[in-house]
ZAMARGU-4260 file (C-alpha; in steps of 0.2 Angstrom, whole numbers, plus 5000, padded with zeros to 4 digits):
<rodrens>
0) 5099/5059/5003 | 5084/5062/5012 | 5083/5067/5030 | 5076/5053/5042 | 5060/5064/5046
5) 5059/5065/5027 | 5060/5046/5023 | 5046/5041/5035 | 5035/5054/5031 | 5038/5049/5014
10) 5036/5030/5020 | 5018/5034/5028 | 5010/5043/5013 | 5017/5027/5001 | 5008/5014/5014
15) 4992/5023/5017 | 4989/5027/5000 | 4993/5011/4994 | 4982/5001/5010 | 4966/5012/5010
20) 4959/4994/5004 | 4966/4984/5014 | 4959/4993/5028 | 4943/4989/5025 | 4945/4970/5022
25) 4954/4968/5038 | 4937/4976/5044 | 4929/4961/5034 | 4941/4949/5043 | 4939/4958/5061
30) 4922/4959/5060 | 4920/4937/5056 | 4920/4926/5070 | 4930/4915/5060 | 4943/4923/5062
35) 4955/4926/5078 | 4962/4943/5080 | 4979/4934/5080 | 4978/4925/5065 | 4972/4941/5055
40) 4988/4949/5061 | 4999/4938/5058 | 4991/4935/5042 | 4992/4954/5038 | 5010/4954/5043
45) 5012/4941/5031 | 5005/4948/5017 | 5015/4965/5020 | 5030/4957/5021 | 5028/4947/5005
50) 5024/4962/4996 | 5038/4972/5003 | 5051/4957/4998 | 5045/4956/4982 | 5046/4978/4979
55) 5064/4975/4984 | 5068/4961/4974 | 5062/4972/4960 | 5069/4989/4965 | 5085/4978/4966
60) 5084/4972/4948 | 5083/4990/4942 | 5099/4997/4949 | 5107/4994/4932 | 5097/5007/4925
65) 5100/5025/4925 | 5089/5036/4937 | 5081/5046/4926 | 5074/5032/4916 | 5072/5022/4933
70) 5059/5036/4936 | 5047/5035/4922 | 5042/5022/4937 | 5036/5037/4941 | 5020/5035/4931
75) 5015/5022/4937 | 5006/5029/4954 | 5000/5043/4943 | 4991/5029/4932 | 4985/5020/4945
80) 4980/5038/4953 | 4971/5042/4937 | 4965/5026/4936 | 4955/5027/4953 | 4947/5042/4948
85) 4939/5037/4935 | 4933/5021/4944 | 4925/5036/4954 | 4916/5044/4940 | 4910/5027/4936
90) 4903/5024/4954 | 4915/5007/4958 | 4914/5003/4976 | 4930/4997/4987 | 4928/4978/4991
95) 4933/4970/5007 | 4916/4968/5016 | 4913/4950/5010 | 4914/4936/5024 | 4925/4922/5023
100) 4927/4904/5028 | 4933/4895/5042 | 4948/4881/5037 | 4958/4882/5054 | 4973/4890/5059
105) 4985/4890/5049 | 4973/4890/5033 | 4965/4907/5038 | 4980/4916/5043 | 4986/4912/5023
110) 4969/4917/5020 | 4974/4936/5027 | 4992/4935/5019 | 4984/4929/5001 | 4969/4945/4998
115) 4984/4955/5004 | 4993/4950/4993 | 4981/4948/4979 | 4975/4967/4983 | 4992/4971/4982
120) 4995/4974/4964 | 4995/4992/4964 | 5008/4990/4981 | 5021/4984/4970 | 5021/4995/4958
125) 5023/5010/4969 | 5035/5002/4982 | 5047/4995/4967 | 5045/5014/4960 | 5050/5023/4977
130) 5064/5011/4981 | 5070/5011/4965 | 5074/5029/4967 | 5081/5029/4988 | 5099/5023/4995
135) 5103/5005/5003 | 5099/5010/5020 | 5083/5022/5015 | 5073/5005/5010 | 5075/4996/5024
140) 5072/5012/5037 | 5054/5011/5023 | 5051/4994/5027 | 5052/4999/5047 | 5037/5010/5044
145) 5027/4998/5035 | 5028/4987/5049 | 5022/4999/5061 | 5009/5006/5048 | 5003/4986/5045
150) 5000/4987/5065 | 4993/5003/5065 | 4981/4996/5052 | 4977/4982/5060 | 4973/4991/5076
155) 4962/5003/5067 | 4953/4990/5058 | 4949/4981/5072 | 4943/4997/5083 | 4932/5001/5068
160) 4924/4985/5069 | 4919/4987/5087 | 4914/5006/5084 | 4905/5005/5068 | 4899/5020/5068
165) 4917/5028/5065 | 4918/5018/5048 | 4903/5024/5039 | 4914/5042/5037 | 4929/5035/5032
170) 4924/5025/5019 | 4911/5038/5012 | 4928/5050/5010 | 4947/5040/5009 | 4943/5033/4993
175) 4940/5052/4985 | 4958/5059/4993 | 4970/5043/4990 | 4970/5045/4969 | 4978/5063/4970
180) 4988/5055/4986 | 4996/5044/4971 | 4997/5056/4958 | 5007/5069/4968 | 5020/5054/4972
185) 5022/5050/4957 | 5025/5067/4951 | 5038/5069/4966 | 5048/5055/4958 | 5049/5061/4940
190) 5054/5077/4947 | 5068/5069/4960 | 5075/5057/4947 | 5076/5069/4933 | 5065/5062/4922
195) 5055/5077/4916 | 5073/5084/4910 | 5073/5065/4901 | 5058/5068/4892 | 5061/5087/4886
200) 5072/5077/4872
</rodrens>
């Protein structure tokens, strides 16, 4: 069992490297006057909340597996680590600087929740992978964080529209550190779970 310090440090590195993106398209939201800072919030909140749910549901399912083969999830930020590297060599840009339209309320706040969740993909995978390997009460304590973290963001994201100045650096160096961010979590879970001893045999 980790200490409490331990588990939200760990907590803070699994949501900023997994929401790099997402800062930026909440930039893109912020920065339409479509869009009310309220409904991008709640929006966001939503999102978040629906990825987290869904991390659990599946972190849940694995229980019945043994930890040291519940942390071959551990390859999984690694992949996805590696994986945005290479995007690098090849030059990809991050999205999320596309405007969007106006359909009222309700319609823009499930706007925010559904790019969340769409961007989300790699989220899953690493929330499953580090809840899988954390106590009952660790995940929940996780999902604390990220609800401070989704507020954080959301705060950023909207002082960087109104100080654009500040974003330019940002997104020029994030995307370079988050892949090795990823990688070194996922080697922290082979390592915890026992799963380099696993695949000696």
């Amino acid at each position: 069992m980790e200490s409490a310090l331990g588990i939200i440090s760990l907590a803070i590195v699994v949501f900023a490297s997994t929401n790099i993106d997402d800062a930026f398209v909440l930039v893109g939201f912020f920065a339409d006057k479509n869009f009310r800072v309220r409904e991008v919030v709640i929006g966001q909140y939503a999102g978040i909340s629906g990825l987290y749910a869904f991390s659990v549901i599946a972190a849940l399912i694995s229980l019945v597996i043994p930890p040291a083969y519940i942390g071959l999830l551990g390859f999984v930020p690694i992949a996805i680590g590696v994986r945005r590297l290479s995007n690098l060599r090849r030059g990809e840009k991050a999205r999320g600087e596309e405007r969007f339209p106006s359909t009222g309320a309700l319609g823009r706040i499930l706007t925010v929740a559904a790019v969340t969740i769409a961007n989300g993909g790699d989220n899953i995978a690493v929330y499953t992978a580090v809840f899988a390997t954390h106590s009952g009460h660790e995940v929940p304590a996780m999902g604390l964080v990220f609800a401070a973290m989704t507020g954080l963001w959301c705060f950023a994201a909207h002082r960087l529209v109104n100080h654009r100045a500040l974003g330019a650096p940002i997104r020029r160096h994030a995307h370079r550190v988050v892949p090795f961010v990823l990688i070194g979590l996922g080697v922290l879970i082979l390592v915890k779970t026992g799963t380099f001893r696993l695949l000696k045999y």
